[in-house]
C-alpha positions in Angstrom: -24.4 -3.6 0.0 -22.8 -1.6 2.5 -20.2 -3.4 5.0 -20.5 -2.5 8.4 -17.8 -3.4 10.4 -14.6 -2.8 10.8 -12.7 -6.1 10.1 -14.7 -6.6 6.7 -13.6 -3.2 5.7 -9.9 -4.1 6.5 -10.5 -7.1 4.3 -11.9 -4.9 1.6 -9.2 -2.2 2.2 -6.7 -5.3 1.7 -7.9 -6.9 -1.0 -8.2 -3.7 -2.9 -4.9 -2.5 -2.4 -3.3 -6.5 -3.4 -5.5 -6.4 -6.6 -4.0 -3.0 -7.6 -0.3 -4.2 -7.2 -1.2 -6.9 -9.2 -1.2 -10.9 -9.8 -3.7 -13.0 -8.4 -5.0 -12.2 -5.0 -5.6 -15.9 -3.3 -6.4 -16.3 0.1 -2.9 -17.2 1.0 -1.5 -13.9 0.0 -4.8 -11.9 1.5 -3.9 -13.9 4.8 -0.4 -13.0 4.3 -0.9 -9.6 4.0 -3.6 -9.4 7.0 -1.2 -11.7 8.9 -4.1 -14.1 9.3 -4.9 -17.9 9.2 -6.2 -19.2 5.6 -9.0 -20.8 7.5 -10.1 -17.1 8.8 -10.1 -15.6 6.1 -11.5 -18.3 3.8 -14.5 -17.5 6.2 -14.5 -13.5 6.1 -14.3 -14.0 1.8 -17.4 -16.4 2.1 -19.2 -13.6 4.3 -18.1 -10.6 1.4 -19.2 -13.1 -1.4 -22.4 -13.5 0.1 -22.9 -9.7 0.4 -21.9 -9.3 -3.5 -18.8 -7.4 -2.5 -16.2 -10.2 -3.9 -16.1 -12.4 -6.8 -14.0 -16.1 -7.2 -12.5 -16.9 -10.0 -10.5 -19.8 -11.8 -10.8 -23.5 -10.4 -11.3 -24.0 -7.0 -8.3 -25.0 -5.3 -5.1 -22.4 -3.0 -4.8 -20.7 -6.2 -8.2 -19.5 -6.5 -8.7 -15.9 -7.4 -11.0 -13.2 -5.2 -11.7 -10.2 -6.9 -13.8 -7.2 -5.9 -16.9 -6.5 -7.5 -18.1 -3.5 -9.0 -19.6 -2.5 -5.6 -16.5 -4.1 -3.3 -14.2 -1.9 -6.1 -16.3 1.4 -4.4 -15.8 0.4 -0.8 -12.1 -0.9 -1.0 -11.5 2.8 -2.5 -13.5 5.3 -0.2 -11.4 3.0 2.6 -8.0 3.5 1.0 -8.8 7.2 0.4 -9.7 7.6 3.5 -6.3 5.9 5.2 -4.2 7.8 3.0 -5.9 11.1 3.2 -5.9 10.9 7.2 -1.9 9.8 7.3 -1.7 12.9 5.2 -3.3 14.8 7.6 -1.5 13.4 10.8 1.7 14.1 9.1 1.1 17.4 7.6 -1.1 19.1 10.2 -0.6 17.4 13.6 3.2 17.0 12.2 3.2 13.5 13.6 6.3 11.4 12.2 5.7 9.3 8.9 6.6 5.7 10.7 3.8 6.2 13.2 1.2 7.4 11.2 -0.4 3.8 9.7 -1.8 2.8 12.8 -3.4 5.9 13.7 -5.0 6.3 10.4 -6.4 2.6 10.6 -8.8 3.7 13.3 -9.5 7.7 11.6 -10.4 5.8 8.2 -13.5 3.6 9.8 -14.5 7.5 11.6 -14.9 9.7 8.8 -18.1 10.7 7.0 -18.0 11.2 3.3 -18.7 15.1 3.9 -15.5 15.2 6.5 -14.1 13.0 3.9 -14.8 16.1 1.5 -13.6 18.8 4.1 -10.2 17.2 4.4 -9.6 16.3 0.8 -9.9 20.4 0.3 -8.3 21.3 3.2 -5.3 19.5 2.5 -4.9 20.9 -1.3 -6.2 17.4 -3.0 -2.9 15.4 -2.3 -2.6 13.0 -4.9 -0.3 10.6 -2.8 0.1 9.4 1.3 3.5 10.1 2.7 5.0 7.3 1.9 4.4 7.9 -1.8 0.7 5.9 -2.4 -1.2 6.9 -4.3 -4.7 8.5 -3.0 -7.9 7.2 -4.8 -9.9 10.0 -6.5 -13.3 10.7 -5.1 -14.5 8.7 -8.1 -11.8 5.7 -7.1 -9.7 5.8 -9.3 -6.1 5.4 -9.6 -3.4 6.2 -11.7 -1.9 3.6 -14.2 1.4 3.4 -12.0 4.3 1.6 -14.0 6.3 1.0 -10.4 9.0 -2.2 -9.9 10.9 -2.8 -6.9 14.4 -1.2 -6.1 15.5 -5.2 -5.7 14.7 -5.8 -9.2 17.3 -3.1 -10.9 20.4 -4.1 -12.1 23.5 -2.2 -11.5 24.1 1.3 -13.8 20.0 1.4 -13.6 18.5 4.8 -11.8 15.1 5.7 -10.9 13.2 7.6 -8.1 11.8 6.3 -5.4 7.8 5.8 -6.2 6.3 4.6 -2.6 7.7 3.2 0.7 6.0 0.7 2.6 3.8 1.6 5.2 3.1 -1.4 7.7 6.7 -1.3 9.3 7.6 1.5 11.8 11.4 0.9 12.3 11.7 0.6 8.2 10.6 3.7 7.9 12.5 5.5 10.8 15.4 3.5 9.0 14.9 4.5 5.5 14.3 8.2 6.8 17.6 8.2 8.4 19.1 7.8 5.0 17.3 10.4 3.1 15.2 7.8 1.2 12.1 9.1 0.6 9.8 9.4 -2.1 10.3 11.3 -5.1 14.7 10.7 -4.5 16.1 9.9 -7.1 18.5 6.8 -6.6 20.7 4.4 -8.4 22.2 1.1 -8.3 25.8 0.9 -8.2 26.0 -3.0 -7.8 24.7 -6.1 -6.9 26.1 -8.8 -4.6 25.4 -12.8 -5.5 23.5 -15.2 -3.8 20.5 -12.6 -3.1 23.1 -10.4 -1.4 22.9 -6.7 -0.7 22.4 -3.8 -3.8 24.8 -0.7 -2.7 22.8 2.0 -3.8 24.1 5.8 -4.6 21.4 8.8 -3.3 23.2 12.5 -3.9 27.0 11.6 -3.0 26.0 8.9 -0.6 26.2 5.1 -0.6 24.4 2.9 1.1 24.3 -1.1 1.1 20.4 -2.4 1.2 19.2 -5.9 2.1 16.8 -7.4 -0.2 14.4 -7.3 2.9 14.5 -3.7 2.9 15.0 -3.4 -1.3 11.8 -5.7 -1.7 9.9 -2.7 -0.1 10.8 -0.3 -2.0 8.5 0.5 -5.1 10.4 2.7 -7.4 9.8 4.1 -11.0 11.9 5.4 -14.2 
């Protein structure tokens, strides 16, 4: 069954990308990441169960799983493809800057036909990942078998490079950018301050000291 409007697709878009990270998605953590009520989107999960798009699973209760379907899997895909093939558009063609390219492709990603869908994909040589270092759905959605962590969880002497960036915040990103932190930059721990303090971290010959609110949103690999 085919969702037609645009907040159910957000929800699907959502829920797809928080059951590819991982854990359980519960309706705390979909509200969380939708910066909605529980109540609201207790109602919008009824509405996609109904429409055989998500599943719940494990006892009923805050901790109760949702989990797309085979069909809500298809959906939550073509949408994430979508938002990450148009960012890669805005940023590559129209050479819009990376922090301000989210919200634009959140209205582009509800707009595109599955044959302009097709058109861009080509145009833009098949990217395989957004700007900030996602990766893009194939046509077939799927994904790759990312083994990411975040930066906060490295320990001092530990390097990787930087996988993917957070999208949702603007002044992150211009931040982030600033200091060369991008994806694919290799970067390394130098040490680790107690109490939940800040990691300095070491990119090329510079040294930077990162709060765990900024280190929590950086998903890097080894």
């Amino acid at each position: 069954m085919t969702v037609r409007t645009e907040n159910a697709e957000e929800y699907l878009e959502a829920i797809f990308k928080l059951q590819h990270s991982g854990g359980t998605v519960t309706v705390k953590r979909l509200a969380a990441e939708l910066g909605l009520t529980s109540p609201s989107v207790s109602e919008m999960v009824h509405r996609l169960r109904a429409a055989g798009l998500v599943e719940r699973r494990g006892r009923r209760g805050r901790g109760r799983g949702i989990r797309l379907t085979e069909a809500g899997l298809a959906e939550g895909a073509a949408l994430v493809r979508r938002h990450r093939l148009s960012e890669r558009f805005l940023v590559d063609y129209l050479d819009m800057p990376w922090d301000v390219v989210h919200e634009e492709a959140c209205k582009l990603e509800h707009a595109l036909s599955p044959e302009v869908e097709a058109r861009l994909a080509e145009q833009l040589g098949n990217p395989l990942t957004c700007p900030h270092g996602h990766a893009i759905p194939g046509e077939d959605g799927s994904l790759p078998d990312e083994r990411l962590q975040a930066l906060t969880d490295l320990r001092p002497g530990d390097a990787a490079v930087i996988g993917c960036i957070a999208e949702e915040e603007g002044d992150l990103l211009r931040y982030l950018a600033s200091l060369g932190l991008l994806p694919d930059t290799p970067i390394a721990v130098e040490s680790v301050a107690p109490f939940n303090g800040p990691l300095l971290v070491r990119v090329g010959d510079a040294q930077y000291a990162l709060g765990r609110e900024v280190t929590d949103r950086i998903m890097v690999r080894h």
